[in-house]
C-alpha positions as CSV (number, residue, x, y, z in Angstrom):
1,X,97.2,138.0,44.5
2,X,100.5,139.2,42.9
3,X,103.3,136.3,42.3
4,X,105.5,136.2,45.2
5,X,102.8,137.7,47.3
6,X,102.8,135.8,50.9
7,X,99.5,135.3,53.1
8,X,99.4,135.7,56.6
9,X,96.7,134.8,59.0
10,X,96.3,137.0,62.0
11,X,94.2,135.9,64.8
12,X,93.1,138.9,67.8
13,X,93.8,141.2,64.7
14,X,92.0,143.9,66.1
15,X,93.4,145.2,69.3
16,X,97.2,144.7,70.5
17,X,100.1,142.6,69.1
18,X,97.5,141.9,66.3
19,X,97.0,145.3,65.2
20,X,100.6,146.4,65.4
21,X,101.6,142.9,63.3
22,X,98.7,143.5,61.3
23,X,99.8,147.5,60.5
24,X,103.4,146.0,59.6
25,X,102.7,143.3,57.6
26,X,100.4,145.2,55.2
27,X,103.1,147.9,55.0
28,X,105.4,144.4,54.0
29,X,102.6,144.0,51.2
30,X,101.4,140.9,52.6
31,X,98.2,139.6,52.1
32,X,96.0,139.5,55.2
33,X,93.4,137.3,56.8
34,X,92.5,139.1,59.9
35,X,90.3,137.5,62.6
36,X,88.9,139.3,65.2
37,X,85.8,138.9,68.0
38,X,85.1,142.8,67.8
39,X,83.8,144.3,64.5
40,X,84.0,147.7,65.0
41,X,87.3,147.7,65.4
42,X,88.2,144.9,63.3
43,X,86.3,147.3,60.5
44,X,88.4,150.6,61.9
45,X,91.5,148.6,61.4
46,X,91.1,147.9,58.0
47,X,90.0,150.8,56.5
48,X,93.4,152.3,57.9
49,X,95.1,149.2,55.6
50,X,97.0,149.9,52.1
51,X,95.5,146.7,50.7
52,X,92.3,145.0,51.6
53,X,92.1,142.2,53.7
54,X,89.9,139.1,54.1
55,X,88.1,140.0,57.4
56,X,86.1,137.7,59.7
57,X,84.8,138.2,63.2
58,X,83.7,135.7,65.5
59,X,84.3,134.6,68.4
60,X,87.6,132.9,68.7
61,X,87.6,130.1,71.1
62,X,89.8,127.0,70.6
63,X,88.5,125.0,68.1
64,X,88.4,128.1,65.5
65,X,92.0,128.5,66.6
66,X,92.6,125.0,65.9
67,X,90.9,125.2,62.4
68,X,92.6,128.3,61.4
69,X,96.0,126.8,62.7
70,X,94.9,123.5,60.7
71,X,93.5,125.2,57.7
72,X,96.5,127.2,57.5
73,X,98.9,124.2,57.4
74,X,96.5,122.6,54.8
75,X,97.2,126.0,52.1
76,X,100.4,125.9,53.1
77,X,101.5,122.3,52.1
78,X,99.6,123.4,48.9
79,X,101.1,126.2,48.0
80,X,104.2,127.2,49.4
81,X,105.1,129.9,47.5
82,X,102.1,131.8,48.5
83,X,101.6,131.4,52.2
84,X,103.9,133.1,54.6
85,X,103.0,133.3,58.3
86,X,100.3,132.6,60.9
87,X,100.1,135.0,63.7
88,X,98.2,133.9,66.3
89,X,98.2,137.0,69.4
């Protein structure tokens, strides 16, 4: 990852809010963690991407929520600099 380069996690990635977000902040340069429950589409969506994104699918109940919102903070207070935004739609 480039210096300056933010991160942001986007949960529902595939489909929605998620996707539009998703489509903007790649075009930002952002680097993306997508998380999606469909893998088709999760796939379609990032091939379509200018940079390559971290992808995982699974089911997103609340406690992955949680842990993603937690795991999130946890980089975050790490390093600042580096992590931007979590998008949770």
């Amino acid at each position: 990852m480039a210096a300056g380069t933010k991160t942001a996690i986007i949960t529902g990635a595939a489909g929605g809010v998620g996707s539009a977000l998703t489509r903007r902040l790649d075009a930002l340069g952002y680097h993306l963690t997508l998380l999606s429950r469909n893998a088709e589409k999760l796939q379609k969506l990032a091939s379509e991407l200018s940079h390559k994104p971290e992808l995982i699918v699974r089911d997103l109940d609340m406690d992955l929520i949680r842990e993603v919102r937690d795991g999130w903070a946890f980089y975050r207070d790490r390093r600042p600099e580096a992590y931007g935004e979590l998008v949770q739609s």
